[in-house]
N, CA, C and O atoms as a GROMACS GRO file, in nm:
protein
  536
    1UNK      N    1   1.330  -1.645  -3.111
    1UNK     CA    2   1.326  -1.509  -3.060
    1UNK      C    3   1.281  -1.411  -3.169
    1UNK      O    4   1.200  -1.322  -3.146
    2UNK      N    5   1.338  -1.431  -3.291
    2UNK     CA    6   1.279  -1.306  -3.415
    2UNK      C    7   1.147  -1.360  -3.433
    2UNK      O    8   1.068  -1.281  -3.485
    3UNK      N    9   1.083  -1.521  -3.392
    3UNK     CA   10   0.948  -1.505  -3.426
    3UNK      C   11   0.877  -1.410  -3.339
    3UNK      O   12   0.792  -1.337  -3.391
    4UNK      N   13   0.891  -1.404  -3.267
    4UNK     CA   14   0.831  -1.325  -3.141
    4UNK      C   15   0.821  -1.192  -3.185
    4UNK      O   16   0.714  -1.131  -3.196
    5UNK      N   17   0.957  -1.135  -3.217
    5UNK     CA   18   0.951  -0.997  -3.239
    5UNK      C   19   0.907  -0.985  -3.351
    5UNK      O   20   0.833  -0.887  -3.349
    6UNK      N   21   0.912  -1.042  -3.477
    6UNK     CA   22   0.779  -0.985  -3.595
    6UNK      C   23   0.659  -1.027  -3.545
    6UNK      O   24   0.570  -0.986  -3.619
    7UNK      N   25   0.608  -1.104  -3.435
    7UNK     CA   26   0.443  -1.130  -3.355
    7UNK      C   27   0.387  -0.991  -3.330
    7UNK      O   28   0.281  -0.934  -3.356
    8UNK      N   29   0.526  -0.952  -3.254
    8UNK     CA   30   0.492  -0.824  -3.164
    8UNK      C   31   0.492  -0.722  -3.288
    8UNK      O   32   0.402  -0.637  -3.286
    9UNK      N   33   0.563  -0.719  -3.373
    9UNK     CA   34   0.569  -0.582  -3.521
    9UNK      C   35   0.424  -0.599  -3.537
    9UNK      O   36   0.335  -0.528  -3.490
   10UNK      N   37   0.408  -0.736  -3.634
   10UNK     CA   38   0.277  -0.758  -3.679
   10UNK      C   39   0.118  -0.686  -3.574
   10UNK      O   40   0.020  -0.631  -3.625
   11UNK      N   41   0.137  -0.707  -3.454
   11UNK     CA   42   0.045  -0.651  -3.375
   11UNK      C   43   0.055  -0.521  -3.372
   11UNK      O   44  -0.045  -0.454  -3.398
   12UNK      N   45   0.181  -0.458  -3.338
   12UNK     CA   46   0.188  -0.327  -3.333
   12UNK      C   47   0.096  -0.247  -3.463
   12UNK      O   48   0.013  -0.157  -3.476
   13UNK      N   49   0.181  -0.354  -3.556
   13UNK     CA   50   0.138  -0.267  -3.702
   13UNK      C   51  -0.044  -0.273  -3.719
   13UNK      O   52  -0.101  -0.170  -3.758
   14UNK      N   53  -0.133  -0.407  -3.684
   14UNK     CA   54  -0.240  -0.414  -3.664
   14UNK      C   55  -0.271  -0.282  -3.583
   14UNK      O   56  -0.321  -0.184  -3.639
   15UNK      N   57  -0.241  -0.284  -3.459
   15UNK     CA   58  -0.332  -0.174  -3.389
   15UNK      C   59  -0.298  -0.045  -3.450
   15UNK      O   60  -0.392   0.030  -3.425
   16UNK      N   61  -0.203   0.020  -3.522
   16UNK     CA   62  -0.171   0.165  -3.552
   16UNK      C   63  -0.293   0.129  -3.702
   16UNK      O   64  -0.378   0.204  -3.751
   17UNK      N   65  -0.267   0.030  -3.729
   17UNK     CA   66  -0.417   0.062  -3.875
   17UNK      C   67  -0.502   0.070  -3.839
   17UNK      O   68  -0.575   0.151  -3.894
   18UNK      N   69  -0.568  -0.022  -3.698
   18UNK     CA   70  -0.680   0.020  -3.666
   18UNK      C   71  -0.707   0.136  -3.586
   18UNK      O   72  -0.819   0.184  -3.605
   19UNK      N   73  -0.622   0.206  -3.487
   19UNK     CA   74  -0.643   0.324  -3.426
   19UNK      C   75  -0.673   0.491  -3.598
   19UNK      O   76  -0.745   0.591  -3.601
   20UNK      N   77  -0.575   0.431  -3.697
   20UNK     CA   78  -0.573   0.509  -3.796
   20UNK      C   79  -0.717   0.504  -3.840
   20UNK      O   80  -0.766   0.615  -3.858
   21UNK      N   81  -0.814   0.377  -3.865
   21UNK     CA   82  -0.926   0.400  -3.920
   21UNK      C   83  -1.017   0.393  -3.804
   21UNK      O   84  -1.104   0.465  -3.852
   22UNK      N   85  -1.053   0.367  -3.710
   22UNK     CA   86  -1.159   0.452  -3.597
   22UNK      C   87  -1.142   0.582  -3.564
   22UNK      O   88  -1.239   0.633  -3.506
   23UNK      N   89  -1.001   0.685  -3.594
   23UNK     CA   90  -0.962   0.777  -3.621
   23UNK      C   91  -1.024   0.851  -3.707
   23UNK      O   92  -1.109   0.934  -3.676
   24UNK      N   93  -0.974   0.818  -3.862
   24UNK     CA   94  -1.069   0.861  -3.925
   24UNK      C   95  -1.249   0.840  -3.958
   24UNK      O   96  -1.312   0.923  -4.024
   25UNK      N   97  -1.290   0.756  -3.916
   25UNK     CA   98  -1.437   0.724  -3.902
   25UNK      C   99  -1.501   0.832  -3.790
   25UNK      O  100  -1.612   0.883  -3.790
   26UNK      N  101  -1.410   0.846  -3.710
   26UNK     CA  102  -1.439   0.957  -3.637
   26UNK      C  103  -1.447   1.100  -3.662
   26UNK      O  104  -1.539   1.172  -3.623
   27UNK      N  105  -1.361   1.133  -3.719
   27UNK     CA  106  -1.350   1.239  -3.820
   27UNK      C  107  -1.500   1.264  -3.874
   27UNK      O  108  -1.591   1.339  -3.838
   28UNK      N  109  -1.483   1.163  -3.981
   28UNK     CA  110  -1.592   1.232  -4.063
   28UNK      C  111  -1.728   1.251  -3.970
   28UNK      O  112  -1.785   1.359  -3.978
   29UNK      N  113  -1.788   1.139  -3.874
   29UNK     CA  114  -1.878   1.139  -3.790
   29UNK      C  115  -1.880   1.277  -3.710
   29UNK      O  116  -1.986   1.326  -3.673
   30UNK      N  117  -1.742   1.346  -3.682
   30UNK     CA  118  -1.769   1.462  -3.630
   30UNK      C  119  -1.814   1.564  -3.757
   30UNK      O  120  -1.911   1.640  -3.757
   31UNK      N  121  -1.741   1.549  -3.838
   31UNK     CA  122  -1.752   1.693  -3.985
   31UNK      C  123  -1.885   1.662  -3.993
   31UNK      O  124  -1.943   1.769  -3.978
   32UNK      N  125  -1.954   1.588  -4.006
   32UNK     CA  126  -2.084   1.568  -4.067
   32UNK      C  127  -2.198   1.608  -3.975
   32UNK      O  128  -2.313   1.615  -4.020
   33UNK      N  129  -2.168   1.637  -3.838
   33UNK     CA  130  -2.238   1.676  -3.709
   33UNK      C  131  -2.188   1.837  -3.637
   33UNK      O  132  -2.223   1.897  -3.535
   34UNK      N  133  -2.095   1.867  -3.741
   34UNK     CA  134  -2.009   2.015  -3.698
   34UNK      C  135  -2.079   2.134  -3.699
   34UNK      O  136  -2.071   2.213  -3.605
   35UNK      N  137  -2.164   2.160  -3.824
   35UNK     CA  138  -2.286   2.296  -3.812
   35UNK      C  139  -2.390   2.245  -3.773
   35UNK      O  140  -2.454   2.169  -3.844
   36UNK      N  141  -2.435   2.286  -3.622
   36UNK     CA  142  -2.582   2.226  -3.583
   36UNK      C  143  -2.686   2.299  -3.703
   36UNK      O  144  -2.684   2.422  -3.705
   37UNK      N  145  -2.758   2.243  -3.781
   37UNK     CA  146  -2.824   2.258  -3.846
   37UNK      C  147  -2.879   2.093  -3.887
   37UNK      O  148  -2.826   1.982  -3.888
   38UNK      N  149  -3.000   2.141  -3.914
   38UNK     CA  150  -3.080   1.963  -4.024
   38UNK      C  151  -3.044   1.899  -4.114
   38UNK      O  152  -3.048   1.940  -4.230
   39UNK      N  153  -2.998   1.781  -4.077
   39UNK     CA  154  -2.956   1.685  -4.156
   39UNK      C  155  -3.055   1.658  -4.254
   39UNK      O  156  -3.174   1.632  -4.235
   40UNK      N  157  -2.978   1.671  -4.385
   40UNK     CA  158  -3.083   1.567  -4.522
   40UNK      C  159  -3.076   1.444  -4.520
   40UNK      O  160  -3.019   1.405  -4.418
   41UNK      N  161  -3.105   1.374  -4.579
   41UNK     CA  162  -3.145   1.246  -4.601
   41UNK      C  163  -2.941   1.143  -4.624
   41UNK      O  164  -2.865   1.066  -4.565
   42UNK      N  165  -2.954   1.212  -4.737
   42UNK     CA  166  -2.803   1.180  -4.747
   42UNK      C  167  -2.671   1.176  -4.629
   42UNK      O  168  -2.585   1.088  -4.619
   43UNK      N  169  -2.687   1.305  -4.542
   43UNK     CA  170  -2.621   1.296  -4.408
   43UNK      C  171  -2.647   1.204  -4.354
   43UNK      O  172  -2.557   1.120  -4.349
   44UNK      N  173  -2.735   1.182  -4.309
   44UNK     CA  174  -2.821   1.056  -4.236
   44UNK      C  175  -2.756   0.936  -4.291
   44UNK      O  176  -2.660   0.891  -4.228
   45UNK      N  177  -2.798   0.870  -4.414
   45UNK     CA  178  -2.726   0.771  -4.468
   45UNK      C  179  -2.583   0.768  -4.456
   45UNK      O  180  -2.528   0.658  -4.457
   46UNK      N  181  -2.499   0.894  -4.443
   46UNK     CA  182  -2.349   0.895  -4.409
   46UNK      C  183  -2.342   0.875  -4.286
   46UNK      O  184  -2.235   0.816  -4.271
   47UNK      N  185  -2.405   0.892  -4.162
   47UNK     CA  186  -2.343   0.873  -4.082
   47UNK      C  187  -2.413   0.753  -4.009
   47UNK      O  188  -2.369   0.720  -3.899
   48UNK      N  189  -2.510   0.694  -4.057
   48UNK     CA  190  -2.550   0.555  -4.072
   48UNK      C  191  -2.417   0.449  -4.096
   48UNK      O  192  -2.355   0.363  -4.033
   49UNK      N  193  -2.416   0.516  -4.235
   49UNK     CA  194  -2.244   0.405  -4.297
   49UNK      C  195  -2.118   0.455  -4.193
   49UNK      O  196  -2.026   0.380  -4.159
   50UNK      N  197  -2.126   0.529  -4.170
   50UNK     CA  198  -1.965   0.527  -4.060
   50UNK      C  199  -2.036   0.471  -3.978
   50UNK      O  200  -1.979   0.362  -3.987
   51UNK      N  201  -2.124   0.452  -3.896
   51UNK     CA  202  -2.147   0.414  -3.750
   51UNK      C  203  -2.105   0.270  -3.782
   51UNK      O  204  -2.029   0.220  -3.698
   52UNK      N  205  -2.140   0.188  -3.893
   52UNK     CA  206  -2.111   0.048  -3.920
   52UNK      C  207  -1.993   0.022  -3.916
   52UNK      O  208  -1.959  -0.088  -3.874
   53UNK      N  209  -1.915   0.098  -3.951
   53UNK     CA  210  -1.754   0.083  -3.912
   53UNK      C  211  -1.723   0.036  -3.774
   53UNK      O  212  -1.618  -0.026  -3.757
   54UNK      N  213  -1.826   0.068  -3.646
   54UNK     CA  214  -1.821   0.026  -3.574
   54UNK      C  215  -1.967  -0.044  -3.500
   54UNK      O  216  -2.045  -0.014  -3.410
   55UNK      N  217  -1.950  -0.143  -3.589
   55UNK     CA  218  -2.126  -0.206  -3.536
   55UNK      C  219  -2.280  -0.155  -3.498
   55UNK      O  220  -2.372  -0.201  -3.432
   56UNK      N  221  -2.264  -0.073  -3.551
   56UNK     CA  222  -2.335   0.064  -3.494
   56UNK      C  223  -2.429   0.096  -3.596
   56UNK      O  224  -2.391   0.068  -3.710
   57UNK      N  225  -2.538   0.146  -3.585
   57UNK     CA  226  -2.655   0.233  -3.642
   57UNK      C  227  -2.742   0.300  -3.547
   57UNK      O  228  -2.739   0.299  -3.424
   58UNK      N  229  -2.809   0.349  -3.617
   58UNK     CA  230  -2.829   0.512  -3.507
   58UNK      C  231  -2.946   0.452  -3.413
   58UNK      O  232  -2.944   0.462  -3.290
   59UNK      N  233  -3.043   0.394  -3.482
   59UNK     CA  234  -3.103   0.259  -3.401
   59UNK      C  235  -3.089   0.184  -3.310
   59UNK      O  236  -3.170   0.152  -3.223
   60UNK      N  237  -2.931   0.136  -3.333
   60UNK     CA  238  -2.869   0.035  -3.215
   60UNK      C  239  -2.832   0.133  -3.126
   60UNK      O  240  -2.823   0.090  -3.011
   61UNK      N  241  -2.801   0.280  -3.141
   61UNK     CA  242  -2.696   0.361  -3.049
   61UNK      C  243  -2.796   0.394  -2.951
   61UNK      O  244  -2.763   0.427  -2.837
   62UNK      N  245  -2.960   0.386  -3.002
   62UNK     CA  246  -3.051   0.447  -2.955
   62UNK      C  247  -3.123   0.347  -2.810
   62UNK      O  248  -3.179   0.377  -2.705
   63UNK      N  249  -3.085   0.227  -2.871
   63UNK     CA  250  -3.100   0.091  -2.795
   63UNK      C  251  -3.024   0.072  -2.673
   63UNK      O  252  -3.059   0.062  -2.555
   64UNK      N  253  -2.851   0.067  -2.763
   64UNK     CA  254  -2.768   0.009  -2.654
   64UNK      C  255  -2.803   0.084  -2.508
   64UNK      O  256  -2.862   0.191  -2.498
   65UNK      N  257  -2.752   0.003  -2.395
   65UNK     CA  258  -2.752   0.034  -2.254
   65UNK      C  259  -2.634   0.148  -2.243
   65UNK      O  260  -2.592   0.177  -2.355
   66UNK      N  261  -2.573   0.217  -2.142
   66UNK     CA  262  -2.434   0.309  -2.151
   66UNK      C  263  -2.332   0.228  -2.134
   66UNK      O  264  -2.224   0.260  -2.184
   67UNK      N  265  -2.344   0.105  -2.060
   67UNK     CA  266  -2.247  -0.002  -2.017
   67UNK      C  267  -2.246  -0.071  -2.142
   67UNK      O  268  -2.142  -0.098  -2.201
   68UNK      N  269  -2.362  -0.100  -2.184
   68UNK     CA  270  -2.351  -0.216  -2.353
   68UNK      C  271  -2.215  -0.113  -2.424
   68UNK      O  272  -2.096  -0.139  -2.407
   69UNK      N  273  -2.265  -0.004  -2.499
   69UNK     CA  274  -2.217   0.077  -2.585
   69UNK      C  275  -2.073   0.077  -2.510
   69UNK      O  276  -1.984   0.056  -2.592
   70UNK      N  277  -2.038   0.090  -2.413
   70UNK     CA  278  -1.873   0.135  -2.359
   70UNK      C  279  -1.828   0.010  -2.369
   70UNK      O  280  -1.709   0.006  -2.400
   71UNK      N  281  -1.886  -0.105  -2.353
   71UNK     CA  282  -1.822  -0.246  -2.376
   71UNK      C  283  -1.806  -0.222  -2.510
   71UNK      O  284  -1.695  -0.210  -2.560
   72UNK      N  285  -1.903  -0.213  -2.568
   72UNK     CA  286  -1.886  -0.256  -2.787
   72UNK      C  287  -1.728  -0.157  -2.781
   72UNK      O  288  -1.617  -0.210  -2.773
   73UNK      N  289  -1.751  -0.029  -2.786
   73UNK     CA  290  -1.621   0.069  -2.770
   73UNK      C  291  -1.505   0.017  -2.763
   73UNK      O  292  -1.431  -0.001  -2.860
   74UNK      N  293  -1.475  -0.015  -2.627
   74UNK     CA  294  -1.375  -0.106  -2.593
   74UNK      C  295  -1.295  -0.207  -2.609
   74UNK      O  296  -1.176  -0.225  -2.582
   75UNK      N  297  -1.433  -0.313  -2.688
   75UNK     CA  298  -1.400  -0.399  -2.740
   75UNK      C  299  -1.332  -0.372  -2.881
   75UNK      O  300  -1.254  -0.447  -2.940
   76UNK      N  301  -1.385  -0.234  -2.927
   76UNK     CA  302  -1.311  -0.213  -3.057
   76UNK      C  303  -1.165  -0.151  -3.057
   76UNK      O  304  -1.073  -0.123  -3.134
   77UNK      N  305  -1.205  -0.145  -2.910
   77UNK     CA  306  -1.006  -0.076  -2.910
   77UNK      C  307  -1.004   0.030  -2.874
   77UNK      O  308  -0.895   0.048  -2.820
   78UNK      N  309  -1.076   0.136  -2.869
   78UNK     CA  310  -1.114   0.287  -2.880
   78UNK      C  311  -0.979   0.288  -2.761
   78UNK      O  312  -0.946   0.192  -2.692
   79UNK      N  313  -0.916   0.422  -2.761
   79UNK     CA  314  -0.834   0.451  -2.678
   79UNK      C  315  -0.926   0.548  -2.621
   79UNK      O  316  -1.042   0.556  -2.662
   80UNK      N  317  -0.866   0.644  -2.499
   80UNK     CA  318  -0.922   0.731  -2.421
   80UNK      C  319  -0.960   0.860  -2.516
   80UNK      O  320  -1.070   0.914  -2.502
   81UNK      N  321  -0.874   0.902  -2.604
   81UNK     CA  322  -0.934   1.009  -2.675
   81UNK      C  323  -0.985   0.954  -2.805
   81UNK      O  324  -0.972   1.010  -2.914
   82UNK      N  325  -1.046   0.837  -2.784
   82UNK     CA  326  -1.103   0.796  -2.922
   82UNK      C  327  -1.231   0.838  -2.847
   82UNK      O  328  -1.313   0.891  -2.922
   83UNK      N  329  -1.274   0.827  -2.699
   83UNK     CA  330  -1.379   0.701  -2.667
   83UNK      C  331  -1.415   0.899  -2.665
   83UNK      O  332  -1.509   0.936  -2.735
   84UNK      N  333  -1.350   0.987  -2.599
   84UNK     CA  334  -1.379   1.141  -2.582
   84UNK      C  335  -1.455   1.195  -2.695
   84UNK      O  336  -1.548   1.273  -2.680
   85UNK      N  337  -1.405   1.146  -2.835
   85UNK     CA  338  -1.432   1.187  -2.972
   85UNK      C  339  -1.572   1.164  -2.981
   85UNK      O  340  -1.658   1.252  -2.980
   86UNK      N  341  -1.598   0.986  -2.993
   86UNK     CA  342  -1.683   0.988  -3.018
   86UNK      C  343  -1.850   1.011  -2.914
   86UNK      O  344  -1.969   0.995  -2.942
   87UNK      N  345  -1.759   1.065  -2.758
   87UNK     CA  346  -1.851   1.091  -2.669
   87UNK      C  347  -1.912   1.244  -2.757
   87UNK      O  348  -2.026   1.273  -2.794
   88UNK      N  349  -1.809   1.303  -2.766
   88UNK     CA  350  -1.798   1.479  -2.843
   88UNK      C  351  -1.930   1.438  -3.005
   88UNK      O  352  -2.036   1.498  -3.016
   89UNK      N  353  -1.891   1.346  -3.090
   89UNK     CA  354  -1.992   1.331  -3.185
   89UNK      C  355  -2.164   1.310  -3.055
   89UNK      O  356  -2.242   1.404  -3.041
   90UNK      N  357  -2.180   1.203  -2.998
   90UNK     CA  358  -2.267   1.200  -2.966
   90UNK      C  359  -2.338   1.318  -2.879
   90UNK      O  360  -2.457   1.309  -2.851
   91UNK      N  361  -2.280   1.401  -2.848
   91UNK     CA  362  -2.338   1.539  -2.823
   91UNK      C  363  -2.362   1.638  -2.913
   91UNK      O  364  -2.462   1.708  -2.894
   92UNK      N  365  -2.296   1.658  -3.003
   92UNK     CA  366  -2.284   1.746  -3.110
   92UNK      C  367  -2.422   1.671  -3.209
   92UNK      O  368  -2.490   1.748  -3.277
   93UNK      N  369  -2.455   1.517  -3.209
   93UNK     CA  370  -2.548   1.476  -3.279
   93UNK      C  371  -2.702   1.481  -3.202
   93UNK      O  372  -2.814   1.454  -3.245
   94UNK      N  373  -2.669   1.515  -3.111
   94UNK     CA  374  -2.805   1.561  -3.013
   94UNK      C  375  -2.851   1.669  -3.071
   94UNK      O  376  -2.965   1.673  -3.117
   95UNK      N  377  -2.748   1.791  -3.077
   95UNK     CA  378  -2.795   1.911  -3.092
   95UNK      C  379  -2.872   1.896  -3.237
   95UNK      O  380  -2.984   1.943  -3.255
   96UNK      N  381  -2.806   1.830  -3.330
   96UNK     CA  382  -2.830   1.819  -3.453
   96UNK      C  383  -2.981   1.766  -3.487
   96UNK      O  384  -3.063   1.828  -3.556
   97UNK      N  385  -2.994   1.677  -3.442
   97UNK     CA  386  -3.110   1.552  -3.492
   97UNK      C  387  -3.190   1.560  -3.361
   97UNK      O  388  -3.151   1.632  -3.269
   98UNK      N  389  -3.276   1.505  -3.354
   98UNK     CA  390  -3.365   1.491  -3.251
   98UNK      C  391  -3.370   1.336  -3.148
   98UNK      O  392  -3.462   1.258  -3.126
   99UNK      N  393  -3.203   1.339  -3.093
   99UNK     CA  394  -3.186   1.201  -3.040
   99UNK      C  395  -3.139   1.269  -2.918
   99UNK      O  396  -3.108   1.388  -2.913
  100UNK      N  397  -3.136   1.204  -2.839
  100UNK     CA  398  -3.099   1.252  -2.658
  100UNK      C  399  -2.998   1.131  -2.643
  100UNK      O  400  -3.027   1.013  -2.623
  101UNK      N  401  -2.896   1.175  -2.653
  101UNK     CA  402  -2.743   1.111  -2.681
  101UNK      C  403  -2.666   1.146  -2.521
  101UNK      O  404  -2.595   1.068  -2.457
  102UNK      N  405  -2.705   1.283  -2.484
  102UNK     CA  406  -2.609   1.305  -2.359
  102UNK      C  407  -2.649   1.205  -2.272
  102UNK      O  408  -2.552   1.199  -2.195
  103UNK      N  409  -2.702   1.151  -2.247
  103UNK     CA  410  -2.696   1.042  -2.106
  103UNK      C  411  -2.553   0.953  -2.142
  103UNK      O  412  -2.459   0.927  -2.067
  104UNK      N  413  -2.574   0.917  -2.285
  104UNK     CA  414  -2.448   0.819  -2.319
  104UNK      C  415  -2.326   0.904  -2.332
  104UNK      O  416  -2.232   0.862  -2.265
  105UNK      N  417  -2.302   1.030  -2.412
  105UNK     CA  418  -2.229   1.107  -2.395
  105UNK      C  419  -2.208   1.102  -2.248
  105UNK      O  420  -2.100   1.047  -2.223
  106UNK      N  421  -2.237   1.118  -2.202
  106UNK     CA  422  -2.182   1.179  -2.028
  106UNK      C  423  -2.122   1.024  -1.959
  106UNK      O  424  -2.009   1.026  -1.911
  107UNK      N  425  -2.190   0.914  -1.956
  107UNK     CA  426  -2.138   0.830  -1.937
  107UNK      C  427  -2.004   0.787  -2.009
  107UNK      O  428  -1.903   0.743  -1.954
  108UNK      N  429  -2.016   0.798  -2.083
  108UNK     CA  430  -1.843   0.766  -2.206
  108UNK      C  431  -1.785   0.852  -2.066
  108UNK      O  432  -1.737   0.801  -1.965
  109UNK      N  433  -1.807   1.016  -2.098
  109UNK     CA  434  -1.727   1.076  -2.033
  109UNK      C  435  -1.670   1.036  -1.906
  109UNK      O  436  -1.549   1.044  -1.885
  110UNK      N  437  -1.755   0.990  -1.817
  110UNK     CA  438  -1.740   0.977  -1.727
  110UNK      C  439  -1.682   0.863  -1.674
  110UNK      O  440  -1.628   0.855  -1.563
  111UNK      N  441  -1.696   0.761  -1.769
  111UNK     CA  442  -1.597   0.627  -1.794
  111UNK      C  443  -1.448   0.649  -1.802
  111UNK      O  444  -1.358   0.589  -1.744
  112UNK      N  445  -1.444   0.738  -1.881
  112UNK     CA  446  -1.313   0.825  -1.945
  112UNK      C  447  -1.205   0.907  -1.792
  112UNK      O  448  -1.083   0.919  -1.779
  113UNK      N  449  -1.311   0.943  -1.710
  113UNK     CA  450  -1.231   1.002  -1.592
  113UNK      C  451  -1.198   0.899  -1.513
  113UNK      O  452  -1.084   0.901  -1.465
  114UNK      N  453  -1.305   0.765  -1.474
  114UNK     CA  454  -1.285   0.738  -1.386
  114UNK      C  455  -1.188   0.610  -1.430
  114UNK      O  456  -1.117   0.554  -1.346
  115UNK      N  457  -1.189   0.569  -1.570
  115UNK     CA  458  -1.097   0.448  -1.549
  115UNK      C  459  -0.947   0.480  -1.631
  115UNK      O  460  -0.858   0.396  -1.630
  116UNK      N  461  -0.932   0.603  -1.696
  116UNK     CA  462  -0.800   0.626  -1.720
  116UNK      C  463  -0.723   0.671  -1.638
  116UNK      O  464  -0.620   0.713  -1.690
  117UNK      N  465  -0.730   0.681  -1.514
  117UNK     CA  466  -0.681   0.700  -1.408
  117UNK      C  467  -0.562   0.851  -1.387
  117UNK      O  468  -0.462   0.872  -1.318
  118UNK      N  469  -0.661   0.948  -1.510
  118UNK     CA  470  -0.549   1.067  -1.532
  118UNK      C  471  -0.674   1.172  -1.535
  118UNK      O  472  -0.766   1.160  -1.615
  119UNK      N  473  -0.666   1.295  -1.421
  119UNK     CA  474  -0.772   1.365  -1.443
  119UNK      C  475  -0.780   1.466  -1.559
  119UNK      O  476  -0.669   1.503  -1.598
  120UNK      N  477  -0.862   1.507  -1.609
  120UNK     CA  478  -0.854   1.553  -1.731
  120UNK      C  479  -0.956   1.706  -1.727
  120UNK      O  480  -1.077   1.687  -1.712
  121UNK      N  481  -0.915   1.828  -1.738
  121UNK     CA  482  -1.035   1.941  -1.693
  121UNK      C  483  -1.073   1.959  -1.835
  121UNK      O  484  -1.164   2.039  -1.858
  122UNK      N  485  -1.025   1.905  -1.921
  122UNK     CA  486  -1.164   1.896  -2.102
  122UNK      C  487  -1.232   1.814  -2.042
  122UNK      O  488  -1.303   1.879  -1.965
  123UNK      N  489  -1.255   1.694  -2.029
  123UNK     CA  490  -1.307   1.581  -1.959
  123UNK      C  491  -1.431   1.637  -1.881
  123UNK      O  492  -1.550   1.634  -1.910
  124UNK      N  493  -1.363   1.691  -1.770
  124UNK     CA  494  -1.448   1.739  -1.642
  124UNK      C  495  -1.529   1.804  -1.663
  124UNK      O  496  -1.641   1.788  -1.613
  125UNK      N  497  -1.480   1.948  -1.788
  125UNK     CA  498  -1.612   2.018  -1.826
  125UNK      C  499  -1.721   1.997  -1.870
  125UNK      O  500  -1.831   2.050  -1.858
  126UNK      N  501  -1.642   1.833  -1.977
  126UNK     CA  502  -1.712   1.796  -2.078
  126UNK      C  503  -1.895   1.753  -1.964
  126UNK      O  504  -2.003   1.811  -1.972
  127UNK      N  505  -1.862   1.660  -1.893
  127UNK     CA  506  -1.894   1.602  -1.764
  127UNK      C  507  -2.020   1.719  -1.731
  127UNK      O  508  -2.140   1.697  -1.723
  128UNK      N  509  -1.959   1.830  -1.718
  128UNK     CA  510  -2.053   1.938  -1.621
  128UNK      C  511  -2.134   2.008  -1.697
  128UNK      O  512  -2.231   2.076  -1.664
  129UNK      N  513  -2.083   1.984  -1.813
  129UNK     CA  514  -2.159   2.066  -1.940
  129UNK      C  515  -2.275   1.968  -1.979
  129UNK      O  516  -2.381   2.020  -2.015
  130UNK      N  517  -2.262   1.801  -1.976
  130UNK     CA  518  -2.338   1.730  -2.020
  130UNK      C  519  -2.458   1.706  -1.872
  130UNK      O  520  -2.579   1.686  -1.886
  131UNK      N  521  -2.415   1.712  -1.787
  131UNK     CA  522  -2.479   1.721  -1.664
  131UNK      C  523  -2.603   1.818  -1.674
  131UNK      O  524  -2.715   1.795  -1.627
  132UNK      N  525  -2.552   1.958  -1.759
  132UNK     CA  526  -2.625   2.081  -1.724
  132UNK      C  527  -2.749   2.073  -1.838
  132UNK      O  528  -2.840   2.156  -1.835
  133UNK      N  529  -2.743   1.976  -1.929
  133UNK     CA  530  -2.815   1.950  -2.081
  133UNK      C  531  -2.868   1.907  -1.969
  133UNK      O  532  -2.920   2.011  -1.927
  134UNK      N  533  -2.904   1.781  -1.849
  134UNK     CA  534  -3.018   1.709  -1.848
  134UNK      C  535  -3.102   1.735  -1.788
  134UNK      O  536  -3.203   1.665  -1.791
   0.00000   0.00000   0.00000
């Protein structure tokens, strides 16, 4: 029986490190996309290296399908306001750079309403606002 319950610690403790660092990877991916203005060279390379944190380069993001990308997500664990975050970077990196991100942005979003099964009016706007970009 105590193996079980340090199984279950040990996991617990796994997922709070990993929610802690897709957390912060998120972070910076937003700070670094926060004043719409032109990225230098160096930005670029930063948010190149965070995207790898999660399998990711701006290349592959540009590739993946909306269903590919919400699977990779998922598969990494992303909770509902992870998956919001990094829907929020991929809009905020539209404005920034010259990538057309809201289709995937809006899909996250919209993944986000329909399978957390909790309606959400940040969510919804997010949704109507990304709707109104296309």
């Amino acid at each position: 029986m105590q193996e079980n319950e340090q199984k279950i610690m040990l996991n617990k403790g796994l997922r709070d490190e990993e929610k802690i660092r897709i957390d912060n990877v998120l972070k910076t991916l937003r700070t670094l996309v926060f004043i719409p203005q032109p990225l230098d060279h160096l930005q670029i390379a930063e948010i190149e290296n965070q995207l790898k944190e999660f399998a990711l380069n701006i290349e592959t993001l540009v590739d993946y399908s909306n269903e590919d990308l919400i699977t990779l997500l998922m598969r990494l664990h992303f909770d509902w306001e992870q998956l919001e975050q990094f829907a929020d970077f991929l809009m905020d990196f539209s404005k920034v750079e010259n990538y057309n991100f809201e289709d995937k942005a809006l899909a996250v979003y919209q993944y986000i309403q329909s399978e957390s099964k909790v309606f959400s009016f940040g969510v919804n706007s997010k949704i109507a606002s990304a709707k109104a970009k296309k």
